[in-house]
C-alpha positions in Angstrom: -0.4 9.9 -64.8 2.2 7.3 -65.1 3.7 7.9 -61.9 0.3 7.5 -60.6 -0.3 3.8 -62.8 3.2 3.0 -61.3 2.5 3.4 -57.9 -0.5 1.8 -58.1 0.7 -1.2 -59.8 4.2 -1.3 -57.4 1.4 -1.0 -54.6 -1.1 -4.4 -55.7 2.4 -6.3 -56.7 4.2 -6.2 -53.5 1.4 -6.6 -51.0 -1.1 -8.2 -53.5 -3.8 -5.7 -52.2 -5.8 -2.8 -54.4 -4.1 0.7 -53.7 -7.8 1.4 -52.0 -7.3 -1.5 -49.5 -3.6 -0.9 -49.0 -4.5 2.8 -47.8 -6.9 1.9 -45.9 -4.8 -0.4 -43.8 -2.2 2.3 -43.4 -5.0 4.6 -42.3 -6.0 2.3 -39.5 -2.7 1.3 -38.9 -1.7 5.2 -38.1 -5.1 5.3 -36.0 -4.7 2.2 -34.3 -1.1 4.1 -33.2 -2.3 6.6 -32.2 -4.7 5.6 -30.0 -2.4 2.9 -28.0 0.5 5.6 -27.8 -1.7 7.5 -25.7 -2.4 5.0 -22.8 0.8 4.8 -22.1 2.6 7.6 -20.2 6.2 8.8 -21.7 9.2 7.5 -20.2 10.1 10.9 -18.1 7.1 11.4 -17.2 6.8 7.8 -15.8 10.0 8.3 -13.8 8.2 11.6 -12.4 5.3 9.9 -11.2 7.0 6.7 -9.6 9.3 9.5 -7.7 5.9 10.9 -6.3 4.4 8.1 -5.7 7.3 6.6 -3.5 7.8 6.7 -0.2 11.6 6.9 1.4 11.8 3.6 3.3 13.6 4.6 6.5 15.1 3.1 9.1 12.5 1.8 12.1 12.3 4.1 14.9 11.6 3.1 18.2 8.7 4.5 19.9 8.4 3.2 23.0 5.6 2.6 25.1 2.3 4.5 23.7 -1.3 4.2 24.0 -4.0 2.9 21.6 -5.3 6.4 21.1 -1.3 7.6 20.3 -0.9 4.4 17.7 -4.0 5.6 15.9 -2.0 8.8 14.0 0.3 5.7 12.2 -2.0 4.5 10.4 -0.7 5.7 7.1 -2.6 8.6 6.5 0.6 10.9 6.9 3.7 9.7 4.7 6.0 11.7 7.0 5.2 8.9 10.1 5.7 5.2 10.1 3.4 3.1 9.3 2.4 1.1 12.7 0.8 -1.8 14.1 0.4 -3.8 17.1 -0.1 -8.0 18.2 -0.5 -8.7 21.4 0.3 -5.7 22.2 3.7 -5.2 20.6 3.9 -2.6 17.9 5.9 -3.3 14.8 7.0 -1.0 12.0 5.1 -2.5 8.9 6.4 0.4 6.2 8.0 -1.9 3.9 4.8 -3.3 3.0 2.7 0.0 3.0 1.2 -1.6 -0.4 -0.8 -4.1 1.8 -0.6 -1.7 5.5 -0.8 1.3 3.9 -3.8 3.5 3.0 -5.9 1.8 0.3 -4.1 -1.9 0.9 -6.2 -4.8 1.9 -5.0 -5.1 5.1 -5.1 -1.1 5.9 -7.2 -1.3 8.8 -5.1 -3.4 10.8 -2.7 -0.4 10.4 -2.7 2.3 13.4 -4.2 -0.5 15.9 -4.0 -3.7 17.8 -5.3 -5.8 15.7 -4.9 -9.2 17.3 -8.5 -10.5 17.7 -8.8 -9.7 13.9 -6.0 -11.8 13.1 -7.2 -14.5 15.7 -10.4 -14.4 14.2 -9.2 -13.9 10.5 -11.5 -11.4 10.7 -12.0 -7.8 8.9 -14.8 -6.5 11.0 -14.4 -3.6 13.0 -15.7 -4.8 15.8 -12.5 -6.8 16.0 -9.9 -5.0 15.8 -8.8 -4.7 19.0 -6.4 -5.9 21.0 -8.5 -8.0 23.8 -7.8 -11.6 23.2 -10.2 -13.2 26.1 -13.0 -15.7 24.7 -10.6 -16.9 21.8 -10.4 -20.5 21.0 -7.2 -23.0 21.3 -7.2 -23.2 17.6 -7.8 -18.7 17.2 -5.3 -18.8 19.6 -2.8 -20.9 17.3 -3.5 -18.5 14.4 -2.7 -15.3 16.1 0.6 -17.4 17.5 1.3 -17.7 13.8 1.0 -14.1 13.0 2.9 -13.1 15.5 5.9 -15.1 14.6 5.4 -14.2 11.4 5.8 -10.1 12.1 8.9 -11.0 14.7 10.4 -12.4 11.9 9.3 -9.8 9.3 9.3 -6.5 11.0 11.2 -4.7 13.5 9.3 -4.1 16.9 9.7 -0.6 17.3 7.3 -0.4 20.9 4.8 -1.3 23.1 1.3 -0.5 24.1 0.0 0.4 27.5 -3.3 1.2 28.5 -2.4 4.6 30.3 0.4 6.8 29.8 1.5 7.1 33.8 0.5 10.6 35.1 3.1 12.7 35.5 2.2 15.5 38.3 3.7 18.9 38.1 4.8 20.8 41.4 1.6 23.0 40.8 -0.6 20.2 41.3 1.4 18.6 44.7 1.6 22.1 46.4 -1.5 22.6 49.1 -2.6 26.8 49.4 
C-alpha cells in the first residue's frame, strides 16, 4: 500500500494532475497513437509502392509518320508505350509529364490525339479534339501558336501525322489472270 500512496503522490506532484486524470491522458495518448500510426504506410513498404507506381522514363522514340487511328493506342492506357500527342499535326513524346498526359491527369484526353482545336479553343469538349483548325479566330489562332512553342520547347517531336498511310500494293494485287 505504500508503494501504491507513493506513486500516487510522485504522480499529482510532477504533473499536478490526479493519478485518475494522469491515466487517462496516457490512455488517450496510446489511442491517439495508434490510430495516426496507421494512416501512414511503413517506410519499406512506401518504397514498394512508389517502385510500382513508377514508370521508367525513357528515351523518346521516333515514330514517324502515323495516322490518327495509329496515335490513339498512346494514349497512356499501356505503360509499356509512350505517352503521345499531336499540335498541328506534329506528335510529341509528353511522358515526362504523364501526371498531367497520363491516364487520370487533367489534361488526359489530349493524350493519344491531335488536340489542336482544343487547345485553340481552351477547350475540353470532345467535340474538339481534333486536329482541323479551319474557322479559328486570329486571337484562337495565337493561343494554339503559344502551345505549340511551348511543347517544341518542352518535348521532343518524336513524328508526324498523315491522313492515310500510303497503300502499299503486293505483286498479288498488280498481276492480271
Amino acid at each position: 500500500m505504500a508503494l501504491y500512496t507513493t506513486i500516487t503522490d510522485a504522480i499529482t506532484e510532477y504533473s499536478g494532475l490526479s493519478p485518475t486524470a494522469f491515466f487517462t491522458i496516457s490512455a488517450m495518448m496510446v489511442v491517439v497513437y495508434k490510430i495516426v500510426s496507421t494512416m501512414f504506410v511503413a517506410a519499406d513498404d512506401y518504397v514498394a509502392v512508389k517502385r510500382e507506381q513508377q514508370f521508367t522514363l525513357r528515351e523518346p522514340v521516333q515514330i514517324g509518320s502515323i495516322t490518327e487511328e495509329e496515335l490513339r493506342p498512346y494514349n497512356g492506357s499501356d505503360p509499356n508505350k509512350p505517352l503521345l500527342m499531336a499540335i498541328k499535326g506534329k506528335i510529341y513524346d509528353v511522358s515526362r509529364s504523364r501526371m498531367f498526359y497520363g491516364p487520370g491527369g487533367p489534361y488526359a484526353l489530349f493524350a493519344g490525339r491531335d488536340a489542336s482545336r482544343a487547345l485553340a479553343l481552351m477547350s475540353f469538349e470532345p467535340s474538339d479534339l481534333t486536329g482541323d483548325i479551319s474557322g479559328l479566330g486570329a486571337s484562337e489562332l495565337e493561343v494554339l501558336e503559344d502551345w505549340e512553342a511551348k511543347f517544341e520547347e518542352k518535348y521532343v517531336k518524336v513524328g508526324e501525322l498523315v491522313s492515310e498511310r500510303p497503300s502499299t500494293t503486293t505483286e498479288d494485287e498488280t498481276k492480271e489472270d
